[in-house]
NUKENU-153644 format. One record per atom (N, C-alpha, C, O): x, y, z; residue in one letter. Coordinates in steps of 0.05 Angstrom, whole numbers, plus 5000, padded with zeros to 4 digits. Layout:
N
XYZA
...
END
This chain:
146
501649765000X
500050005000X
501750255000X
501250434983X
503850295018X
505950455010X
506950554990X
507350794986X
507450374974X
508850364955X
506850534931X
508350674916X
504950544927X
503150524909X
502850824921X
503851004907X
501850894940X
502351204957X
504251284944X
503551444927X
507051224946X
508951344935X
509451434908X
510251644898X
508551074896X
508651254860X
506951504857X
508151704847X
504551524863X
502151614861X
503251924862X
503152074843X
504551994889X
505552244901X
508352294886X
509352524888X
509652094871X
512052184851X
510652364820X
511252574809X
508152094816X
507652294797X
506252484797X
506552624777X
504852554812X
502552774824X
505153054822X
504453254811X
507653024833X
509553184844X
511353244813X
512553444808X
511053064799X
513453014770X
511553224756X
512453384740X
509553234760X
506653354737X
507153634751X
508453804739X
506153704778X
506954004782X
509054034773X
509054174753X
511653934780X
514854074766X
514654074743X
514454314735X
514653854717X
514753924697X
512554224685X
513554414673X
509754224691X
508354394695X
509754814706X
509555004691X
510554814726X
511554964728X
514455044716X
514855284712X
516354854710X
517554904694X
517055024662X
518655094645X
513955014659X
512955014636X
513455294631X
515155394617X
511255404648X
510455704665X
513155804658X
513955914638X
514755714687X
518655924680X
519855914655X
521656064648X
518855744643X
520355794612X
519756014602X
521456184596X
516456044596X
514556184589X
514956434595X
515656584577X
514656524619X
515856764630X
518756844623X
519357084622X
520756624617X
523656724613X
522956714581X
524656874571X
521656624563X
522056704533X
520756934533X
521757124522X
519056954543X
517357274533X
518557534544X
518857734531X
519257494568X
520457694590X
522457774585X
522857984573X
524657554597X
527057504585X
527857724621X
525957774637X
529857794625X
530857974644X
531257824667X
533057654670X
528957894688X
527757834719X
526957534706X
528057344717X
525757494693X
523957354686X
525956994685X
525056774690X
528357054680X
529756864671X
532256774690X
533756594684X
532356914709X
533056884732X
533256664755X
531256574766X
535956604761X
536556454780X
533956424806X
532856234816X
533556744811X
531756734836X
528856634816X
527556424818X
528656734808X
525356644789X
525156294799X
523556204816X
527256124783X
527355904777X
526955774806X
524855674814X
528855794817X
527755794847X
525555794866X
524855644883X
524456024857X
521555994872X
519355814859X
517955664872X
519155854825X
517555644814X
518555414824X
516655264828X
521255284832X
521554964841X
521155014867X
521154784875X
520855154886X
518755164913X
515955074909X
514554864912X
515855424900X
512455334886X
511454984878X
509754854889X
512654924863X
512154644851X
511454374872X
509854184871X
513554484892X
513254324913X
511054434936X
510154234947X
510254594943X
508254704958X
505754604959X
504754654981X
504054464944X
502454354943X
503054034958X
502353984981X
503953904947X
504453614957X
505753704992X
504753675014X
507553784987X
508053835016X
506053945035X
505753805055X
504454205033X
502754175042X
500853975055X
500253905078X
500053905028X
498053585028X
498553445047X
496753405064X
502053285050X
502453105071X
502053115092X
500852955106X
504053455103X
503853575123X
501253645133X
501053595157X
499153745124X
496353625132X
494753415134X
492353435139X
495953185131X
494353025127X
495152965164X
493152935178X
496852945175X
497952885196X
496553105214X
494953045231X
497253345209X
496553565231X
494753725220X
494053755197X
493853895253X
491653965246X
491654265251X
489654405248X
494654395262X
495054595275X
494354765249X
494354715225X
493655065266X
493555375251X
495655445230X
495455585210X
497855315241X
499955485211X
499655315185X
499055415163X
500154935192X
498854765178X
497154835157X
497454795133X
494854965171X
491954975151X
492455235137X
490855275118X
494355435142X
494355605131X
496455645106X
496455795087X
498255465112X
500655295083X
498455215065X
498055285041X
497055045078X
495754885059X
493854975046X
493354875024X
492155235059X
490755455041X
492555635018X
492055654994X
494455725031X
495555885006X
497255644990X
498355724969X
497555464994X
498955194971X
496355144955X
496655054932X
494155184965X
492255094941X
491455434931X
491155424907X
491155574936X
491155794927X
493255894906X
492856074890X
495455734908X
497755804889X
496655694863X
496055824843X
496655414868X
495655154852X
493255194839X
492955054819X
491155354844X
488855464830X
489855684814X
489155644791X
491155884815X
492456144803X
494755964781X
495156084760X
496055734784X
497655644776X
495755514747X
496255544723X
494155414757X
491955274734X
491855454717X
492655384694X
491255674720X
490555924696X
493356024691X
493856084667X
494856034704X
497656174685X
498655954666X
498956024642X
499055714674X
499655474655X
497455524625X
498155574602X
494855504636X
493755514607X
494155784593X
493855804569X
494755954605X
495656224587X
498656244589X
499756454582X
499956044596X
502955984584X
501755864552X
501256024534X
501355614550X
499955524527X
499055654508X
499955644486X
496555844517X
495156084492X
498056284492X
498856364470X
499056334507X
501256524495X
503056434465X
503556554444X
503856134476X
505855944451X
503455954431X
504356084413X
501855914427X
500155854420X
500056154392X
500656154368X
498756414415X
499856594397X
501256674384X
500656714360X
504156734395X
506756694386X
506856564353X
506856664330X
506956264364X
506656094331X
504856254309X
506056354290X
502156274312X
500456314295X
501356634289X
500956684266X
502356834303X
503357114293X
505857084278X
506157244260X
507756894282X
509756914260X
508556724241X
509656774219X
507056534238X
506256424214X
505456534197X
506056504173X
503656744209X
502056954196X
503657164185X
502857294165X
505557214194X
507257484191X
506257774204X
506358004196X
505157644227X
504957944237X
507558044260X
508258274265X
508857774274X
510857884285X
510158034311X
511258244317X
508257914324X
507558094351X
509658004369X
510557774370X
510258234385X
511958274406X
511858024426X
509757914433X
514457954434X
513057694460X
512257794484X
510757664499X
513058024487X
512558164512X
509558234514X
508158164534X
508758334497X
505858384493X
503658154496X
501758114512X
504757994475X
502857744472X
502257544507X
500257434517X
505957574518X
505157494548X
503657704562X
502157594578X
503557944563X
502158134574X
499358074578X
498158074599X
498458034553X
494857944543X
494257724568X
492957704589X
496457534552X
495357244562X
495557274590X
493457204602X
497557364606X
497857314632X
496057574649X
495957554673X
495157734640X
494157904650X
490057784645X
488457804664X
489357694625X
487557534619X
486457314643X
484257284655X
489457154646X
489056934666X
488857014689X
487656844701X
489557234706X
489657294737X
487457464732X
487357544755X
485657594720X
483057664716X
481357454725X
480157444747X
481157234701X
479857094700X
479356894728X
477356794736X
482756884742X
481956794770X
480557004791X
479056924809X
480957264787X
479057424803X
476857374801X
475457344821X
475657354773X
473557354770X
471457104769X
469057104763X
473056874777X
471556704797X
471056754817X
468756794826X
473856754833X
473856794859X
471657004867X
470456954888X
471057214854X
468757414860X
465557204855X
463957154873X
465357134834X
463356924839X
462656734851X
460156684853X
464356564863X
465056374882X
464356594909X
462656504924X
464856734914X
464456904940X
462257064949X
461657154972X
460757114914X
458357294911X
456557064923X
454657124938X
457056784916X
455356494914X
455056534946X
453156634958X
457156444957X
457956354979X
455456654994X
453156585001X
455856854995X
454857095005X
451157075008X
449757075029X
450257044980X
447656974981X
446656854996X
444956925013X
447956554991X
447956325003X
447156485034X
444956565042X
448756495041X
448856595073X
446256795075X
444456765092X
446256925062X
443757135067X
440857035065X
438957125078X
440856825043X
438356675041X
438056435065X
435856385072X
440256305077X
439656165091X
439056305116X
437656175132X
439856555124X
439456765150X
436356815146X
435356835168X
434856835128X
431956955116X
430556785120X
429256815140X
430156535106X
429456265108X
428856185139X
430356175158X
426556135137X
426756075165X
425755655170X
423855545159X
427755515187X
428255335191X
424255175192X
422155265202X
424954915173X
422654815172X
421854655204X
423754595219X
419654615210X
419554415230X
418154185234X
418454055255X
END
């Protein structure tokens, strides 16, 4: 049973790194500068690991700092979901603008995309919270059946 735990959590952990490595590329082709950086690379291979670590380390404990790793590790990991797929639509652009011959800037094209994607997580997160809000207000109104 161990064992099977273990593969499971190698590749669960191989998928975020390669994954985030995706992202730091991404950011160091378009960027290039800061972007490509010793310290950059670094924190994405933190990052990468933050999630699973988390995970373990919660699964065991139950203390306040615990739950609060493990909130912002999945908070990363949700924001992470959307920059990866707008790493992707960026290459994505990229190809199809020099195919085309229009030659758009990389800087720009990551600008769109990555500025697109951390929107788009606000703007769940605002719906997810508007939900959550109702929710609460309708169940405060509602009055308990008997």
């Amino acid at each position: 049973m161990r064992t099977r735990l273990t593969v499971f959590i190698s590749i669960v952990q191989a998928i975020l790194f390669l994954g985030h490595g995706f992202v730091c590329m991404t950011l160091a082709s378009f960027y290039g500068g800061w972007a490509a950086s010793w310290q950059m690379k670094l924190v994405f291979g933190l990052l990468s690991v933050s999630f699973v670590a988390a995970s373990l380390r919660g699964w065991y404990s139950f203390r306040p700092l615990v739950r609060a790793f493990y909130a912002a590790a999945a908070v990363w990991l949700g924001l992470f979901s959307f920059l990866f797929w707008a790493s992707v639509i960026c290459w994505i652009v990229y190809f199809a603008s020099t195919i085309a011959g229009r030659g758009w800037e990389r800087q720009l094209i990551a600008d769109a995309g990555f500025a697109a994607a951390v929107l788009a997580k606000h703007w769940i997160l605002f719906v997810v919270l508007s939900v959550a809000v109702i929710g609460a207000v309708i169940y405060t109104w509602v009055p308990p059946k008997k």
